[in-house]
FIVOLO-798148 format. One line per 5 residues: number of its first residue (from 1); their letters; for each residue y negated, x, z of C-alpha. Coordinates in steps of 0.1 Angstrom, whole numbers, plus 2048, in hexadecimal, padded with zeros to 3 digits. Each point is the difference from the previous one (the first is absolute). Example, Ala and Ser with C-alpha at 12.3 -4.5 7.8 and 13.67 -1.06 7.14 Angstrom:
<pts>
1	AS	82D,87B,84E; 7DE,80E,7F9;
</pts>
This chain:
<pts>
1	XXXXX	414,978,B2C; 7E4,813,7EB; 7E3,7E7,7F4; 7F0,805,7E0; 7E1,810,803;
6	XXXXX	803,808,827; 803,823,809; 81B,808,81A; 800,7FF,824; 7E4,7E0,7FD;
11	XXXXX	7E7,814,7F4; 7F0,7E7,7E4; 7E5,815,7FB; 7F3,800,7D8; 80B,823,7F6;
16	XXXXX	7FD,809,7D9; 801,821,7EB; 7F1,814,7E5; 81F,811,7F2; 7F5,818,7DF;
21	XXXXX	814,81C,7F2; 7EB,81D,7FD; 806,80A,7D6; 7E1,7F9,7F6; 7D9,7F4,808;
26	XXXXX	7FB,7DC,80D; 7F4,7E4,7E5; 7EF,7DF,803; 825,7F0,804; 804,817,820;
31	XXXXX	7DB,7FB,811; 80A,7D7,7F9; 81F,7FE,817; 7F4,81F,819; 7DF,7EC,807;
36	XXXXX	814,7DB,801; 81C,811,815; 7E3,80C,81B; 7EA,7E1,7FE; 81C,7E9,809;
41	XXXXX	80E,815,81C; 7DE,805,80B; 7F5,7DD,7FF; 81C,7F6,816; 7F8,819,81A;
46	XXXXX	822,812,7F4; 80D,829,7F6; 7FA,80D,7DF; 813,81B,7F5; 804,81C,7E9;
51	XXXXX	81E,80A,7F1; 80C,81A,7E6; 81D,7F9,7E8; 807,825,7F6; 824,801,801;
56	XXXXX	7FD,80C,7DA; 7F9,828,809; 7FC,809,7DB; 7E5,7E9,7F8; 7EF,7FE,823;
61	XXXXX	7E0,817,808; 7ED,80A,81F; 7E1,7FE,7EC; 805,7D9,7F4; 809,7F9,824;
66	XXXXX	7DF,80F,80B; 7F1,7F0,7E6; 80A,7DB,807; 7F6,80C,827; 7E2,803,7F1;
71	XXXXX	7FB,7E0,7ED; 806,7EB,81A; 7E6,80F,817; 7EA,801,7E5; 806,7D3,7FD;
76	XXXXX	7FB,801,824; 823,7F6,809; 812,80E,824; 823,803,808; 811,7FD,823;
81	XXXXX	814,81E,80B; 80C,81D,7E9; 80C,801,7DD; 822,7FA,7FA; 813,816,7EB;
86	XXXXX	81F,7F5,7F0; 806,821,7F5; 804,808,826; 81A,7E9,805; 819,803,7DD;
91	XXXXX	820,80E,818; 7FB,7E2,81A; 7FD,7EA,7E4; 824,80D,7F5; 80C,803,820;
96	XXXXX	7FA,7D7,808; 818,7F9,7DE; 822,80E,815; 805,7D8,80F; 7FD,7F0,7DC;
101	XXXXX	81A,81D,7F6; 817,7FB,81E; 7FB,7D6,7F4; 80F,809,7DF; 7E2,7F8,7F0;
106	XXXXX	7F5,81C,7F1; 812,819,7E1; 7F9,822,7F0; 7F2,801,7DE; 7FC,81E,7E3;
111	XXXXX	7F5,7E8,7E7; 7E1,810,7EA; 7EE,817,815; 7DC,7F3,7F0; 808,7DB,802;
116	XXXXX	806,803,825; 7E2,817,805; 7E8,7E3,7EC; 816,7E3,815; 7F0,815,823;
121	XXXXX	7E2,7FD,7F5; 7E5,7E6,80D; 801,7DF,7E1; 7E2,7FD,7E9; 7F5,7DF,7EB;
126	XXXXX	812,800,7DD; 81C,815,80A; 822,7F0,7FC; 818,801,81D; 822,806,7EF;
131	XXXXX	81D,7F2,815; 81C,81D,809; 821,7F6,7F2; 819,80A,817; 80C,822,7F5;
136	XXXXX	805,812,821; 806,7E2,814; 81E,801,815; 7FC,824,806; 807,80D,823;
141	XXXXX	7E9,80F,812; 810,822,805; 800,809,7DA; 7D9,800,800; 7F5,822,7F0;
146	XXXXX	7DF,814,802; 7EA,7EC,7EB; 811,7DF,804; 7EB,7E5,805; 807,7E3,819;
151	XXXXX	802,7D9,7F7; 7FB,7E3,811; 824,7E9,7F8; 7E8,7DF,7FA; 81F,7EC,803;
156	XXXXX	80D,810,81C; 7DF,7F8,80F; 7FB,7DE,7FB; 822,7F8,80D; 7FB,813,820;
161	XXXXX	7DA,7EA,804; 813,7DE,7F6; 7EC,7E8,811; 7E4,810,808; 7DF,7F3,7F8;
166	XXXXX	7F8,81B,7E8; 7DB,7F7,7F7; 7DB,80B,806; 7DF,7EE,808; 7E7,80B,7E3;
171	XXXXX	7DB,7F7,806; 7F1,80D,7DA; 7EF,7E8,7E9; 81B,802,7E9; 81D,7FD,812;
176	XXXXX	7F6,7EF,81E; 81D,7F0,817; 821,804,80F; 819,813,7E7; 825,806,804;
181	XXXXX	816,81A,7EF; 815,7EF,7E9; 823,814,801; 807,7F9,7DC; 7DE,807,7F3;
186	XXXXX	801,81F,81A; 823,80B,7EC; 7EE,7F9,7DF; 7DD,80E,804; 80B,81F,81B;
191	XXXXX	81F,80D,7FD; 812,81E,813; 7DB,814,805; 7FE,821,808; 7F5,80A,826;
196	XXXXX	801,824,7FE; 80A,821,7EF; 813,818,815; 7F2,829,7F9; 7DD,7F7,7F7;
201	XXXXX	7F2,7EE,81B; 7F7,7E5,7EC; 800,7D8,811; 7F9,7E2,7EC; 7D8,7EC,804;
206	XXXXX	811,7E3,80F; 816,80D,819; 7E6,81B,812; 7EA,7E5,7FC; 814,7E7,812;
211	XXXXX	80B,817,81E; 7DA,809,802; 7F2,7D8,801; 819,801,820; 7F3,821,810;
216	XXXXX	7DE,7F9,7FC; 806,7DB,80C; 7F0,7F3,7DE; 7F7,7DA,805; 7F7,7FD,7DD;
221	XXXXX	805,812,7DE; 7E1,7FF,7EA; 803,80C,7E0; 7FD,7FC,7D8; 813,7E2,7F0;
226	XXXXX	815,817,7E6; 817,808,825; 807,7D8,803; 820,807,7F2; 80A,81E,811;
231	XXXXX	7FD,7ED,81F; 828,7F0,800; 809,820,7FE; 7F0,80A,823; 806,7E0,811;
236	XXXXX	82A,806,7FC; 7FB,824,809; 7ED,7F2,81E; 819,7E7,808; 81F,817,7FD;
241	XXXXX	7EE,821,816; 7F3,7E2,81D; 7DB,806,7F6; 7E3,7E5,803; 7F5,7F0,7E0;
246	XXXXX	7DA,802,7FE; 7EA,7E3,7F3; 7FD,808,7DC; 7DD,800,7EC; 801,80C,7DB;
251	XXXXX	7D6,7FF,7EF; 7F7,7FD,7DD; 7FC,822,7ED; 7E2,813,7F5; 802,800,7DA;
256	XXXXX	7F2,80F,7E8; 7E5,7F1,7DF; 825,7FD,7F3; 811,7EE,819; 815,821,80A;
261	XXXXX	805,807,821; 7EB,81D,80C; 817,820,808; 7FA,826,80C; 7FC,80D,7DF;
266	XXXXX	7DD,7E7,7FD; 7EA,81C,809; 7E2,7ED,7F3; 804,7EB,81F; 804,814,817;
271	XXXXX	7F1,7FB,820; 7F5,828,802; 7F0,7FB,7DA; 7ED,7E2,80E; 7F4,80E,81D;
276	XXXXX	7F3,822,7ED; 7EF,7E3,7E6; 7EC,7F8,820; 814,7DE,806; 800,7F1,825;
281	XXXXX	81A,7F3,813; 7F1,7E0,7F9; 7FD,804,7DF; 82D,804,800; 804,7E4,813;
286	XXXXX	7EA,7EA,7EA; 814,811,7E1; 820,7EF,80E; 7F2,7DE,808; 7FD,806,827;
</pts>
């Protein structure tokens, strides 16, 4: 039996990530949870590593990814081993769905072709998770077309993990104790989400990011409070695939004189523009209160 937090094989060594997608330069919000991420690892004599979420191939760039390489040497922050490249890895990804499709758990879906492209994508603050209704449900696997999307059956799912103790240890200031997935609130608040689209290589945030956490043998997920409720999502994906469930630690957000939550398109803070104002790597961490 998997313990939260422990990596497999009894290896309970503290291992975290920095996981960015490279579309755009790093901000204040980033330099908060990349420098966090490595102190904590690094104070408990534990891995740190570094991670690229650039299964989006239209909006990911070489140059951004060199870029946030760059930031992060520039705060004086080291990662252990090579960078991972989820874009490396979209096919395995795909691949490692076939046992949740043999399950019956699983169904093809043509539904709008932009709604399932925006329900891929990694979730921001302030944008509304719309609950699928059911169109496509019930649809065998063998009718899936090119450009057919694949679905999670949610209640499918949760019948297959009855009794299981379907919850996650969260260590955040916010949210800070033992939480379980509720299956009603789970039916309510989730629905049938979408894992994958077949013909353009595209995988959803929470399901590279889950088989990744298990790959890397991720101890702990650091990362910005807006994901809190994204995490259900990847602790029933993690049950139903026989992954570890990682010890959960959501931080507050870097906001702005506004009390909006920073995002790429902030240019004014971003940590190139501060650096070519002459700031220090002291100067960013004293910006976000470390």
């Amino acid at each position: 039996m998997e313990v939260p937090g422990q990596a497999r094989d009894g290896d309970t060594t503290f291992t975290t990530r920095f996981a960015p997608s490279p579309t755009g330069p790093l901000h204040l919000g980033h330099a908060y949870s990349a420098i966090l991420a490595h102190d904590m690892a690094r104070a408990a004599g534990g891995r740190f590593l570094l991670r690229m979420e650039d299964t989006d191939l239209d909006r990911c760039r070489p140059d951004y990814e060199a870029g946030i390489v760059e930031d992060l040497t520039w705060l004086g922050l080291s990662w252990d081993g090579p960078i991972h490249r989820q874009s490396e890895h979209i096919a395995g990804y795909n691949a490692r769905l076939e046992p949740l499709a043999t399950r019956g758990l699983l169904y093809p879906c043509s539904c709008t072709r932009s709604d399932i492209r925006a329900a891929l994508s990694a979730p921001q603050e302030g944008v509304q998770h719309n609950v699928y209704p059911g169109i496509c449900r019930g649809r065998p696997m063998e009718t899936r077309l090119p450009g057919d999307a694949l679905r999670l059956d949610l209640a499918a799912a949760l019948e297959a993990l009855a009794g299981a103790d379907l919850g996650f240890t969260e260590t955040g200031p916010a949210h800070q104790g033992r939480h379980r997935v509720e299956p009603d609130t789970a039916m309510r608040d989730i629905g049938d989400v979408v894992l994958s689209r077949k013909g353009e290589d595209i995988v959803a945030y929470f399901l590279a990011s889950a088989f990744d956490d298990a790959d890397q043998r991720i101890s702990h997920v650091i990362r910005g409070e807006d994901l809190f409720a994204f995490t259900p999502v990847q602790v029933i994906l993690q049950h139903l695939l026989g992954l570890p469930t990682p010890v959960y630690h959501h931080h507050r957000l870097i906001r702005d004189e506004a009390g909006k939550r920073l995002a790429k398109r902030d240019d004014a803070r971003a940590l190139a523009k501060f650096r070519a104002e002459g700031a220090s790597p002291q100067d960013i961490r004293r910006m976000v209160g470390l």
